[in-house]
N, C-alpha and C positions, 0 to 999 in steps of 0.2 A: 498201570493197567489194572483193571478190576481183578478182586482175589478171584483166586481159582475153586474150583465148587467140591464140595467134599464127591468121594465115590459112592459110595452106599450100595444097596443092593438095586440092580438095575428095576422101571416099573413099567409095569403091564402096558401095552400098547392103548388098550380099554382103559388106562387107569385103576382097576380094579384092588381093591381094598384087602389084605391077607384077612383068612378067618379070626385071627384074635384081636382087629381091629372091628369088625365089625358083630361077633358077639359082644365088645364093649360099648359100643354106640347108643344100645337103649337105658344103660347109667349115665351117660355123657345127658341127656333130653333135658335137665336143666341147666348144663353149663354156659356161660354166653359163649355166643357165636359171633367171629368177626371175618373183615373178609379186607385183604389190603390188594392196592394194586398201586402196580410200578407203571411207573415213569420214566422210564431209561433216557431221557433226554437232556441233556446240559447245552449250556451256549458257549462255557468252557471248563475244561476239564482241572479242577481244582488240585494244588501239587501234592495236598495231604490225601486224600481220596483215593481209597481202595474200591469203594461200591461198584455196582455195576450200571456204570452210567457212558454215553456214548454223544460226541460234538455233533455229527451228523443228521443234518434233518433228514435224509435221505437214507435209509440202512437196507432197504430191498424192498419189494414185495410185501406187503401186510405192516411195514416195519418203519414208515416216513412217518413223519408228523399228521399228515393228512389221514391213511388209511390205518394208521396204530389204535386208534376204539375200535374200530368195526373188528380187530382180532380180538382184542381185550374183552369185547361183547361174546364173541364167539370163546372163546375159553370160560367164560361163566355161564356160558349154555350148555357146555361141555361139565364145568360142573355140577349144577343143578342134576344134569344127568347123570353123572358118576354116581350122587349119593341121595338119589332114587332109586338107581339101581343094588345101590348095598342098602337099601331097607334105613336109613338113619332117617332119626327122629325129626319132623318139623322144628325147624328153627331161627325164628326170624335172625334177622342183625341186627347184632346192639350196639358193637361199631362198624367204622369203617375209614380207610385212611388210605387217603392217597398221597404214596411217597415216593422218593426220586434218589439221586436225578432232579428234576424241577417240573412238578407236576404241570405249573402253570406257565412253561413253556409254551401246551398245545392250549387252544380256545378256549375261555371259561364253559362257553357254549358244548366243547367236547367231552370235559369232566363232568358235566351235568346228565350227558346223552347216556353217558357209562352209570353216573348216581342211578338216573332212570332205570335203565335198565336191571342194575343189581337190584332195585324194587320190587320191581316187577317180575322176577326170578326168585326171592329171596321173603321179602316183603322185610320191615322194618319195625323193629321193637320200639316201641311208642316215644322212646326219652332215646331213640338212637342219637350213638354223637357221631357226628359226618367229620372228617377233619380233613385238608389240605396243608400240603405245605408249600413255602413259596420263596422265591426270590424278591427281594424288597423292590424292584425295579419292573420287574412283572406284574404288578397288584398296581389297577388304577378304581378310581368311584365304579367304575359303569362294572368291571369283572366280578369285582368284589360284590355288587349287586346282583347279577344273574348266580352265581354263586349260594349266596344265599338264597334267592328263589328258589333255586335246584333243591336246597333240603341241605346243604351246608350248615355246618354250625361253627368249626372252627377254623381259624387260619393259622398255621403255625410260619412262623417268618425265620426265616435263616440269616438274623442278624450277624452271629460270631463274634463281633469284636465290631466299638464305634472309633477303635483308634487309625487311620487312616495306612499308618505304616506296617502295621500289625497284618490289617485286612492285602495288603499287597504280597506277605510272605508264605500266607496261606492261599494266594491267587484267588484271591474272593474279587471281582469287579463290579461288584455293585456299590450305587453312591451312597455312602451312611448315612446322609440328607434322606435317601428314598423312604428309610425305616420309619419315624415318625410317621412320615403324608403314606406308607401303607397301612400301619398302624390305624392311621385315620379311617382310612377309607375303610378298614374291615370291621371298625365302631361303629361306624355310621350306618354302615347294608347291616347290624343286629349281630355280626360275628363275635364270639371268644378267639379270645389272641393268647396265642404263647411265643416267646420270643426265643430262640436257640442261641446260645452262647457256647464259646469254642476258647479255653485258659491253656497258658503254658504253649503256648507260639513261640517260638524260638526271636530272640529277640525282646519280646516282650517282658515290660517291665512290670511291677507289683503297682504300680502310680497308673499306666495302662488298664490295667485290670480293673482298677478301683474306678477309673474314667470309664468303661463300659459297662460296668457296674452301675454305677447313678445314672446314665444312659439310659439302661435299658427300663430300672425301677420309676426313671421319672416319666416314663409314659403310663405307667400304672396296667400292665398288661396283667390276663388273670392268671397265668402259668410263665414260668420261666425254666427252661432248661439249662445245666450249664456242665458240660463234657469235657472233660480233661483230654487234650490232645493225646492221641497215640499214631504214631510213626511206624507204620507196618512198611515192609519190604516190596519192594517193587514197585512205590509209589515214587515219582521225582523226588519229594522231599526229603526221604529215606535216600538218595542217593546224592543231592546235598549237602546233605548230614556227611556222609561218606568220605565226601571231597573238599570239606570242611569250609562248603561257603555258609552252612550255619552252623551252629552250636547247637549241640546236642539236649535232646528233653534232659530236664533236671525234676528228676521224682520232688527232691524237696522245695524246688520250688512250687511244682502244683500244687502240694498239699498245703505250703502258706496262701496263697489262692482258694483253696477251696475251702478253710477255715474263714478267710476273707468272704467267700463267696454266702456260706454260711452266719455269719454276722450282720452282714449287711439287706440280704434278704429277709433276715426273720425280723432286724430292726424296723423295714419296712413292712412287715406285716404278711408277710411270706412262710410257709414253713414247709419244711421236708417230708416229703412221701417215699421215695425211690431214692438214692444215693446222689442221684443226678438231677432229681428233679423236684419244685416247688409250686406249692398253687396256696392260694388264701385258704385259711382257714377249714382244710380239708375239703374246699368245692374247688370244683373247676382242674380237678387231676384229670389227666389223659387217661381215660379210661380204657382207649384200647391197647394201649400200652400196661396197664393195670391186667389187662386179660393175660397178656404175655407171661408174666409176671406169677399169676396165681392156675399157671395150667388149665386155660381155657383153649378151646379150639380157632382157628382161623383157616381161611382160605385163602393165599397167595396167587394175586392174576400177576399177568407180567413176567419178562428173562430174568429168570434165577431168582424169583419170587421162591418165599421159604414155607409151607405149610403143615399145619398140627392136628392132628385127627386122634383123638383114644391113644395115646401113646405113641403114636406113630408123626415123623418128620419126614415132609420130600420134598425136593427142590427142583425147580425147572431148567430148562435147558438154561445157557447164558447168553448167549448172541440173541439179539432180537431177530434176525433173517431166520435161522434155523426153528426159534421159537413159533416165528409167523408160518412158517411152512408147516409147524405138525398141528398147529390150531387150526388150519388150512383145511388138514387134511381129516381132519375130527377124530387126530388121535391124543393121547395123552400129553401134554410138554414137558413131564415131567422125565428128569436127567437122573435123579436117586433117591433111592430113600430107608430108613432105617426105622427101626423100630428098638428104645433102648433097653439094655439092658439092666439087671438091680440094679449093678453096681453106677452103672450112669444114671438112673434114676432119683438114685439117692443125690448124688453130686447135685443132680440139677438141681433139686428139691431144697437141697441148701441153699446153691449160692441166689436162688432167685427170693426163696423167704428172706433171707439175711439183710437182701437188697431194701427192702420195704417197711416204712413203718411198723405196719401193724406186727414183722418180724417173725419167727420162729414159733410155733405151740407146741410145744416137746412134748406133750401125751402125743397130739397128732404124728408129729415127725415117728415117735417110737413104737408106733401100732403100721407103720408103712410097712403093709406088702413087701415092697420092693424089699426092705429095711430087715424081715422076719425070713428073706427068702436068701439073707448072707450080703447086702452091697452095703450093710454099713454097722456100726454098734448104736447101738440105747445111747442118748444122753443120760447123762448121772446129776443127780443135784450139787455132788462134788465142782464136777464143771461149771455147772451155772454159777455157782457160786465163787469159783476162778475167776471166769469172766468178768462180773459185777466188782470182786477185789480188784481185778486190774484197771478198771473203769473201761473196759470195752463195751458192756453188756449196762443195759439201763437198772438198776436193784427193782426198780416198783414194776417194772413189766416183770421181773426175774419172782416176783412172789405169787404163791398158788392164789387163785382165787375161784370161784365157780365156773367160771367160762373158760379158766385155765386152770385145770388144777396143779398139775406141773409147772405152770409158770413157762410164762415167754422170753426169747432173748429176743429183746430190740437195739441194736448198735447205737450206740453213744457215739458223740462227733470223731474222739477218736476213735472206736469202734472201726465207723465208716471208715477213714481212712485207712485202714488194716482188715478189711472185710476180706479180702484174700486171704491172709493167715487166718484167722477165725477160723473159714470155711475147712481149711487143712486141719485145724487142730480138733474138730469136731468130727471129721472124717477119720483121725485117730484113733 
């Protein structure tokens, strides 16, 4: 079953913004602005898969595969109009992503009607990146062609794994033949491709890995992600696990894996941005996922869509029926939301700089508001200089320089793989 949605504090039927998000919104006017929308649709419900995703083409009212844009439209009409009404600043979209679930379940023709639309509400920052993601078996010439008409730019593919037995234990049914000829097809209509990779399957071997590996590199895509299996509760697999028809995740095998995963990408000419994710040569990174990352705003269409406004998070209802009923009814779909505190502020602030490249600026982090207002302490150069003896922390980011004077911590391979601890001992 899909996770359950945090509680928060209940929101306004209007939507309506508390005052100390929307006194912040006129600092927010240069930040980019993105806008993601769901997919709630699978063809089958995957064993590892928590999201909020649903087998039924038929889910009520507003909520089939046929009538799900025209609400999705309607809840971005609905925004447009929230945050006209709270005074926020013009702001084209610089990205935009549609994710699932399986986007390209419903009609390329349908995803396009919705790009329009968010244009035409929203309008688009000139180098917007448009991105989809897909099922390798969904993605023919002719989709992948209106697609990019539409103002697409990227395909993101839900490879996970090219080893056949592998892809059966995580209940993935699509043909690993298909990835290539989608591949193709999203070269050929002008798209950028990233290919989603999924290590540490139960079952799966280090010889697997290394086989989905040169897989994925030898199509030469411009992005590759690759995610360490987690086994959250309530999913089949997680009850599996339980009943001992598999074996259990083994932390150290993922981490041999993601050293492997890490070797072999960069050999190919790959390098690391995000913990999880690589692109050539610092082009072609997921930039809306980049927004995530560095405290940028977005807008969440879609059940149990997540959004970020000035410090403020809320989240939509979760069933698609209920969700279609209050976009229906031109009220809010939103099910909670919060606004964080220092002390969260700070946490967050960490563990998503940590996560990135370009890493930590410890003047910045040690002038945080949030930081000066009790949720966390100063780094000290003591630390940084911990860090860098332990080989966590990179030494040449670690030195002041003008654009840092304090010096940055950027996680080293092993680093990244202890990026959880880091984050505690710096919250220390």
């Amino acid at each position: 079953m899909p996770s359950a949605l945090p509680l928060g504090d209940p929101v306004p039927a209007d939507g309506s913004f508390p005052p100390e998000v929307i006194e912040a919104l006129p600092a927010r006017a240069d930040k980019p602005f993105g806008l993601y929308v769901h997919i709630p649709f699978c063809s089958v419900r995957c064993g590892y898969c928590d999201f909020n995703t649903y087998t039924s083409a038929d889910l009520g009212p507003g909520a089939s595969h046929q009538s799900y844009p025209e609400t999705v439209v309607a809840e971005l009409e609905f925004a447009r109009r929230t945050l006209d009404d709270a005074g926020a600043p013009e702001r084209a979209l610089s990205t935009i992503f549609f994710g699932g679930g399986t986007p390209t379940l419903l009609p390329a023709g349908d995803l396009a009607r919705i790009l329009q639309k968010a244009k035409d509400l929203f309008g688009f920052a000139p180098d917007a990146e448009v991105t989809t993601e897909a099922n390798p078996d969904t993605v023919t010439d002719e989709s992948a062609q209106i697609l990019a008409e539409a103002g697409f730019t990227r395909l993101s593919l839900g490879m996970q794994s090219a080893v056949p037995h592998v892809l059966r234990t995580l209940d993935r049914t699509h043909d690993p033949d298909n990835v290539p000829t989608a591949h193709a097809a999203a070269r050929a209509a002008g798209l950028e491709t990233s290919l989603d990779l999924i290590y540490g399957t139960p079952g799966e071997s280090l010889e697997d890995w290394s086989q989905s590996l040169r897989a994925a590199i030898a199509l030469r895509p411009d992005h590759i992600s690759a995610y360490s299996l987690i086994v959250e509760d309530g999913t089949a697999m997680a009850a599996q696990i339980r009943r001992g028809e598999l074996v259990d995740i083994d932390p150290d095998d993922q981490a041999d894996k993601y050293i492997m995963t890490d070797q072999m990408v960069a050999a190919a000419g790959y390098e690391w941005y995000e913990v999880s994710n690589f692109s050539h040569k610092g082009q072609s990174q997921s930039r809306h996922n980049v927004n995530y990352w560095r405290d940028s705003d977005w807008w969440g269409a879609g059940p149990g869509a997540h959004s970020h406004l000035a410090g403020m998070r809320w989240w939509n209802v979760k069933h698609p029926a209920p969700y279609a009923q209050r976009v229906q009814q031109g009220i809010s779909p939103g099910h909670g939301r919060e606004l964080l505190d220092a002390e969260a502020a700070v946490l967050e602030y960490l563990m998503l700089r940590l996560r990135i490249v370009e890493g930590l600026d410890v003047a910045e982090f040690n002038t945080l508001p949030q930081l000066l207002q009790g949720g966390g302490v100063p780094i000290t150069g003591q630390v940084l200089q911990q860090l860098t003896a332990e080989g966590l922390a990179d030494p040449s980011a670690a030195c002041p320089t003008e654009a840092y004077p304090e010096g940055r911590i950027v996680l080293t391979l092993e680093g990244r793989l202890l990026a959880d601890a880091v984050t505690r001992r710096l919250l220390e």
